[in-house]
N, C-alpha and C positions, 0 to 999 in steps of 0.2 A: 634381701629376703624380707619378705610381711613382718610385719612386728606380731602378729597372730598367729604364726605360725611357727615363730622363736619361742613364745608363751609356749605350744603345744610341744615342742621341741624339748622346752626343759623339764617338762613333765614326762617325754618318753625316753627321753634319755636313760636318766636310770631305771625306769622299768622294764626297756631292753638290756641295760647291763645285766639285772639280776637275770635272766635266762642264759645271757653268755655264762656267767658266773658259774652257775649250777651246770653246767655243760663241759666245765674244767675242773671239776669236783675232782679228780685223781692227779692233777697237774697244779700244786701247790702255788710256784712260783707265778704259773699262768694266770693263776684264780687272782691271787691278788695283784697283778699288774692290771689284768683286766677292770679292776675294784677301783685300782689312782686313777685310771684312761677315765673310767665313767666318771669320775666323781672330779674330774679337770676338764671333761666335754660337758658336764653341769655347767662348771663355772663358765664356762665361755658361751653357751646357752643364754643364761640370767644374765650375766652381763653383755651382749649384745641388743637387750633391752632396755638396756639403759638410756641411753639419747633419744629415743623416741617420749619414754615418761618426761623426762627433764626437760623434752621441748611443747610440754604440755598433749601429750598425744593418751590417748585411751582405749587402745583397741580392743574388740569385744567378738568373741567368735559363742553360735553355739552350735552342740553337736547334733540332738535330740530332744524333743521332748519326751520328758518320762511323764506327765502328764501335761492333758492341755494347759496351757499356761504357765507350765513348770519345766522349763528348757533346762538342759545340763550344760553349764555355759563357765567360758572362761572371760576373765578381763584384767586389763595389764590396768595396773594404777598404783602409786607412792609406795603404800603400805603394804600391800605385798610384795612388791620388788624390794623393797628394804629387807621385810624376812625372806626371801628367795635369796637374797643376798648371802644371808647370814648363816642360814643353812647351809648353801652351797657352800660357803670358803671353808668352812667348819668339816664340814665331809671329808673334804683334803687331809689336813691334819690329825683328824679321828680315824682315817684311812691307815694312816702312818703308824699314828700309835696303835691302833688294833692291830697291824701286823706285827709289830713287837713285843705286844703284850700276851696276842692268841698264841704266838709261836714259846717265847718264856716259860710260862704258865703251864704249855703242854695244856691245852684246852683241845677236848672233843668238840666237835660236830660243827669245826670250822668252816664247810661249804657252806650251812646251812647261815647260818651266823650271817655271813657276807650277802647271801641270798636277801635276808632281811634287811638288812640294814640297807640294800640298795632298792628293797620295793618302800622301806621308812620314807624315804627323801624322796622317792618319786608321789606317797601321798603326801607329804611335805608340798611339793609341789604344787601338788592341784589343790591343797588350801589356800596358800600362797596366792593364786590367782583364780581361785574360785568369784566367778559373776554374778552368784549369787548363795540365799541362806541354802537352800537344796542342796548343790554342788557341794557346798563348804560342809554341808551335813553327812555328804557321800563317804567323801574324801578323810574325815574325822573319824569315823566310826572305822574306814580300812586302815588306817593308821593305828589305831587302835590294838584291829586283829590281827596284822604283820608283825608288829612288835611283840605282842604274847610270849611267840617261841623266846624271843631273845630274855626277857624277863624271867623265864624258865630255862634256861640254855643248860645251867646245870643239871636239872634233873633229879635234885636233890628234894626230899620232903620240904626242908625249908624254901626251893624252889616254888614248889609246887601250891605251898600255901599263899605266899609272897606273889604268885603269877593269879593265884585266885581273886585275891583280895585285889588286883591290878585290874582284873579283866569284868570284878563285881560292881565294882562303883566307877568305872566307867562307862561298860555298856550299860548301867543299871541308869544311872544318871542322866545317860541319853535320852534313855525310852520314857525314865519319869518327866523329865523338864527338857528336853533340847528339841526333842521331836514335836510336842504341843509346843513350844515357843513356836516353830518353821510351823506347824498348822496355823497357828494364831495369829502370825503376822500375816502369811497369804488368806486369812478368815477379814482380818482389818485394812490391809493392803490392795489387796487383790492382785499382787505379787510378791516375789519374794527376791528381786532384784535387786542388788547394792546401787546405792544413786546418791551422791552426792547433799547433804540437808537431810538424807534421813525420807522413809517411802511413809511413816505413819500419818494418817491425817490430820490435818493441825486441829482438829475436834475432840480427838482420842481428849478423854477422862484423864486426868494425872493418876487417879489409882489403878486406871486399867496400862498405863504406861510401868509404874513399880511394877505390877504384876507380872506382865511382859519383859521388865527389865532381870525379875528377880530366876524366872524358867531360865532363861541365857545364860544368866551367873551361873547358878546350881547346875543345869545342865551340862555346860563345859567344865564338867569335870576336872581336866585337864588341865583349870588353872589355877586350882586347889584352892581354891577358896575354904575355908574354915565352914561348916565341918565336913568337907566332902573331900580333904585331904589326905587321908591316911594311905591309900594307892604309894603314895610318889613314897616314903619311906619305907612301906613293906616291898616293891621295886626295889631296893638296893640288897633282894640279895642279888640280883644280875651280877656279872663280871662289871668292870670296870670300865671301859670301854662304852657299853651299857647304858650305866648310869649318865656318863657324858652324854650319850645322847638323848637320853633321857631330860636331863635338865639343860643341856645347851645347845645344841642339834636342831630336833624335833619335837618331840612330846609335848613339854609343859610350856617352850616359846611356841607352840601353835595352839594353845591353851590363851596365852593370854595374847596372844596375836588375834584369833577370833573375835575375843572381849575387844581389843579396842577398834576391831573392825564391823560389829555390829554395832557401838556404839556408833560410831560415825556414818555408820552407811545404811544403817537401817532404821535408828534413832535418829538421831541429829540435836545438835546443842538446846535448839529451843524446846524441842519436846521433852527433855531431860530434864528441865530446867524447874529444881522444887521437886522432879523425882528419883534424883540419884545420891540423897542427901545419906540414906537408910547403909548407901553401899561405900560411904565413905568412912562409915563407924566400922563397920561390919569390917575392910578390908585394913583398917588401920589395928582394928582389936588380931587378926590375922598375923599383922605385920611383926607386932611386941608377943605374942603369946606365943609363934614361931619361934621367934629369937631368943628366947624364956626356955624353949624345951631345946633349944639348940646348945646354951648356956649348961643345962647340964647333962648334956648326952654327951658320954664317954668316947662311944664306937665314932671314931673320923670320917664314915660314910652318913652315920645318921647323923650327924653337927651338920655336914654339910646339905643332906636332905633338908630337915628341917629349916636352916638358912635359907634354901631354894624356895620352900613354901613362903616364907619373911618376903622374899625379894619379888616375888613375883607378884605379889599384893602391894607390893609399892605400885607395878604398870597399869595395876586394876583402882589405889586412891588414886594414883594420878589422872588418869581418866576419868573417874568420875565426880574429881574436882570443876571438873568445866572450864578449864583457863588455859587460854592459848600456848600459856609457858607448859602448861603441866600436861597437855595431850603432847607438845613436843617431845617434853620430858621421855611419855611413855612409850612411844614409838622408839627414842633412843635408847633406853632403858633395855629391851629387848635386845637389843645388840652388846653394849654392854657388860650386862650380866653373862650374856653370852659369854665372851670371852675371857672375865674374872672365872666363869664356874668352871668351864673346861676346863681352864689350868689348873684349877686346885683338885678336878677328877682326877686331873691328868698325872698328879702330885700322889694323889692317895694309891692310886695303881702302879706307881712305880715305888713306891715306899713297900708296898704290900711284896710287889715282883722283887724286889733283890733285900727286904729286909722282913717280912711276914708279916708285917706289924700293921694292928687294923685301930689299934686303940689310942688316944689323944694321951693320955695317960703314959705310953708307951715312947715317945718321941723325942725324947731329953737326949740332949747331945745330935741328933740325928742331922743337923746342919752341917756338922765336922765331915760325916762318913756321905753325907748325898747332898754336898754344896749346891749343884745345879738345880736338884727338885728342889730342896728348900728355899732356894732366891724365885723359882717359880711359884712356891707357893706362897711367900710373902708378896710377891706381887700381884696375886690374883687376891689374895687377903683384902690390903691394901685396897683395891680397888673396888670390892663388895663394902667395904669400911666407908667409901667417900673420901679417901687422902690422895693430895693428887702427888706429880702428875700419871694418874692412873684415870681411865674412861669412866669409873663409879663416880668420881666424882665432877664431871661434865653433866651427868644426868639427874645426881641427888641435888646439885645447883639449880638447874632447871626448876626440879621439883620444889624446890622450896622458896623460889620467887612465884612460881604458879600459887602455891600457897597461899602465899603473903596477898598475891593481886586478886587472888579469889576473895582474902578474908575468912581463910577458914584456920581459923587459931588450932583446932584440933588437927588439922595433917601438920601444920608445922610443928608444934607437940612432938605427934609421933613421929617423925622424919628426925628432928634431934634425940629422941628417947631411940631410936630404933639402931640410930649409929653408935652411941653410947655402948647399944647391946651387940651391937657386931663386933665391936670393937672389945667388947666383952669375952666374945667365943669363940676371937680369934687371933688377937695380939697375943697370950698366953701360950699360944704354939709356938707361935714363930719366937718369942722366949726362948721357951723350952727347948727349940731347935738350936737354936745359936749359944744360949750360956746357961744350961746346964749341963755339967758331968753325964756323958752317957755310961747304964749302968759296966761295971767293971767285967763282967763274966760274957759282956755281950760277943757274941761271935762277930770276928770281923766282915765288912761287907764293903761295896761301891755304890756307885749308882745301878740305875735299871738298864738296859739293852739302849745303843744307841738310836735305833728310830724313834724309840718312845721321848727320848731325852730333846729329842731335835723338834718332837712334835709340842712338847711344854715349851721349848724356846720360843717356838715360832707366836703360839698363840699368849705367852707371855710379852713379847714384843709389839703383837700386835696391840693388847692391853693400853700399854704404854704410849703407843703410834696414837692410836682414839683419841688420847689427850690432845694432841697438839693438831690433827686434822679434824676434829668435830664438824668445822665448816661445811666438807663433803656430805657426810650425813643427814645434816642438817637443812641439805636442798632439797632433800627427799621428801624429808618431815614436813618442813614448811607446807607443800600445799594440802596436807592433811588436814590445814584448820580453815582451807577453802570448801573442800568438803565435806567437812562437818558442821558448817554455815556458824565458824566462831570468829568472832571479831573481836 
C-alpha cells in the first residue's frame, strides 16, 4: 500500500471509529470493543509507516487548497511518526483503563466520552503528519474543540469553570499569536511548508526571527509555557482518564511536539542561532517555578499537573539549546514522559476508584493496601526523577550532555536544580506509601478493578523497556538534526 495513503489511513481510522462508537451508544460492551478495535487499527496504521521513514522516504500528499498557496497537506517524516507513535500505543492502554475506571466510578455520558477521545487521536493525527504550519494550525485548534466536552465531562460548576479557563487561553492564544505567527511566516516565506533547514530566509533580521519565534511559543498554548499555563491545572478537574490524556496521549505532547517541529522545519538551527537564547531562560525559569508550586501542592492531581508543566519545558530548553544531543534529547523526551505521566495518572485514578483519596497528605501506608499501584507509581516517579533504569533518565542524560556541548552553564544548573525538585515532590510519596502507618480508622480497601491495574502494568513496564531499548527510538530522532541543518 502507498505510504501516503497509510499517513491518510491513520488519521481516518479513528475518526471513523468515533461514528461507529456513537452508533453503539445503547450497547455498552459493543461501544467499547469497538474503542480497542480502533485504537489497535491505529496502531497497525502508524506503524506500517515505519520502514518507509527509516528507509529515508518522505511521502507528501495534498488534499486542497484552502488558499492559493496554502495546500492542506500531509507528510510522513521522523518526528511525527515518533509522536503518531506515542499516541497510538498509549490509546491502547488509556483505552483499558477508561473502561475500568468509566464503569467503577459509574460515570455519565460515557458514549460521549469515548466519541471524544477517538475524534482526540484522529486530530492527534493529523498534527502528527501535518505538511505544513496551515494543517498543523487546523488540526490544533480541533483538538482543542473535541477535547472541551471531555474537560467538562462532569458537569459540575467546578467543571465548567476549569473547561472555561481550558478553552480561554487556548483558543485565546491561538488567535493572539499562533494565527499571526502562520500569517507571518507565509508574509516572509511565501510558504508555509515544513522543509528540512527551516523555509525562513537567510536575510530575516535576528530580531524579526525572536519575534516570530516568540508568537509560536506563546501561541501554542498547549505547551504551557509560563505564563500561558494555567489551562493544564484548571483541566484537572476532568476524570482521570482525562487527565492522562491530557498530559501523555494528546494535548500537551502535541503542544510541545509543534515546538520542536517548527523549530526545525520552519526555523532551522542557523537562523536560531543568537535568537533562541531569550527562550532558554524563559523555559528553564518554567521548569524550577513548576516544580516550586508542585513541591507544595497538597491535591495528587495538581503535584502532578504542575510537574507536567516542569517537564514539558525541559522538551522546549532542550530545543532551544541548539545541540545535537539536546534536540535528541527532546524528541525523546516526548515519549518518555509520556509513559512516566500515564502511569502515575494511572496511579492517582485508581487510588481515587477503590480508596477516595485525592490528597498527597492522604497516602501514608497506602503501599500495604494497593501494592501494584504503588510499585507503579514509584516507577513512573522514578523515571520523571531521572533514576534509572527508568526511560527519564535516557533522556535527562541526553539533556545534559547537550548542555554541556552547547556551553550553556544555565540548562545544566537547571537540569540538576530541576531533579533535586522532582525528587522533592516525589520520593516523600512513595515514603509515605511504603513506611508510614496507615491511619488506624481507615476503612479497609484493595486495589482498583483489574483492567485499570493491568493497564498501569503495561505502561509501567514499558517505562522500564525504554531504558534498555532507547536505540529504537533513537533511529527516529537521529535524522531530525539532518533536518534541522545541525551538525
Amino acid at each position: 500500500m502507498n505510504d501516503g495513503v497509510q499517513m491518510l489511513g491513520a488519521i481516518a481510522v479513528p475518526l471513523a471509529g468515533a461514528g461507529v462508537i456513537a452508533l453503539c451508544h445503547r450497547r455498552p460492551n459493543v461501544r467499547e470493543s469497538v474503542t480497542i478495535i480502533t485504537a489497535l487499527l491505529l496502531l497497525m496504521a502508524v506503524i506500517s509507516t515505519v520502514p518507509s521513514v527509516l528507509a529515508g522516504g518522505s511521502p507528501r500528499i495534498e488534499l486542497f487548497d484552502l488558499l492559493p498557496g496554502l495546500p492542506v497537506a500531509f507528510q510522513l517524516e521522523p518526528l511525527g511518526l515518533l509522536f503518531a507513535l506515542v499516541a497510538s500505543s498509549l490509546w491502547i492502554v488509556n483505552s483499558l483503563y477508561s473502561i475500568g475506571y468509566m464503569r467503577a466510578n459509574k460515570e455519565g455520558r460515557q458514549t460521549r466520552f469515548y466519541v471524544c477521545f477517538a475524534l482526540a487521536l484522529g486530530c492527534t493525527m493529523g498534527i502528527a503528519f501535518s505538511g505544513n504550519v496551515l494543517t498543523l494550525f487546523i488540526f490544533y485548534e480541533a483538538l482543542t474543540l473535541v477535547t472541551y466536552p471531555l474537560v467538562t465531562h462532569h458537569g459540575t460548576d467546578d467543571a465548567r469553570n476549569g473547561g472555561r479557563t481550558y478553552l480561554g487561553y487556548l483558543v485565546g492564544t491561538s488567535i493572539l499569536f499562533f494565527l499571526p505567527a502562520l500569517i507571518f511566516t507565509w508574509h516572509l516565506a511565501g510558504t508555509t511548508d515544513f522543509r528540512a533547514g527551516g523555509i525562513l530566509p537567510g536575510s530575516t533580521d535576528i530580531a524579526v526571527v525572536s519575534f516570530l519565534l516568540a508568537l509560536y511559543l506563546f501561541g501554542i498554548g498547549k505547551a504551557a509555557l509560563m505564563p500561558v499555563h494555567r489551562w493544564l491545572p484548571a483541566a484537572m478537574v476532568a476524570p482521570t482518564p482525562v487527565s492522562a490524556l491530557l498530559h501523555a496521549v494528546a494535548v500537551v505532547k502535541a503542544g510541545v511536539f509543534c515546538v520542536v517541529k517548527v523549530v526545525i522545519y520552519v526555523f532551522g538551527v542557523d537562523a536560531l542561532t543568537g535568537a533562541s537564547d531569550w527562550l532558554v531562560v524563559l523555559s528553564g525559569f518554567t521548569i524550577v517555578a513548576a516544580s516550586v508550586i508542585a513541591l507544595r501542592s497538597d491535591n495528587l492531581k495538581r503535584r502532578l499537573a504542575y510537574s507536567t508543566v516542569s517537564q514539558l519545558s525541559y522538551v522546549i530548553m532542550a530545543t532551544a539549546v541548539l545541540a545535537p544531543l539536546s534536540i535528541i534529547a527532546a524528541a525523546l523526551h516526548i515519549a518518555a514522559h509520556a509513559l512516566g505521566k500515564i502511569t502515575l495518572f494511572f496511579a492517582a485514578g485508581s487510588i481515587y476508584t477503590a480508596a477516595h483519596k485525592t490528597e498527597v497528605s492522604q497516602l501514608n501506608g497506602i503501599g500495604r493496601r494497593m501494592p501494584w499501584t504503588s510499585a507503579a507509581f514509584t516507577i513512573g516517579a522514578f523515571s520523571l526523577i531521572g533514576i534509572p533504569p527508568a526511560a527519564g533518565f535516557v533522556t535527562k542524560w541526553y539533556m545534559l550532555m547537550g548542555a554541556v556541548s552547547a556551553g550553556s552553564a544555565f540548562a545544566v544548573v537547571v537540569l540538576v536544580a530541576s531533579t533535586l525538585l522532582n525528587a522533592a515532590y516525589f520520593l516523600p510519596i512513595v515514603h509515605a506509601a511504603y513506611f508510614r502507618e496507615p491511619p488506624e480508622n481507615e476503612h479497609p480497601h484493595g486495589e482498583a478493578p483489574a483492567l485499570m491495574i493491568a493497564a498501569m502494568a503495561l505502561t509501567s513496564a514499558a517505562t522500564l523497556v525504554f531504558f534498555f531499548v532507547s536505540d529504537y527510538p533513537l533511529m527516529l530522532a537521529k535524522p531530525l538534526l539532518e533536518a534541522g541543518g545541525i551538525r
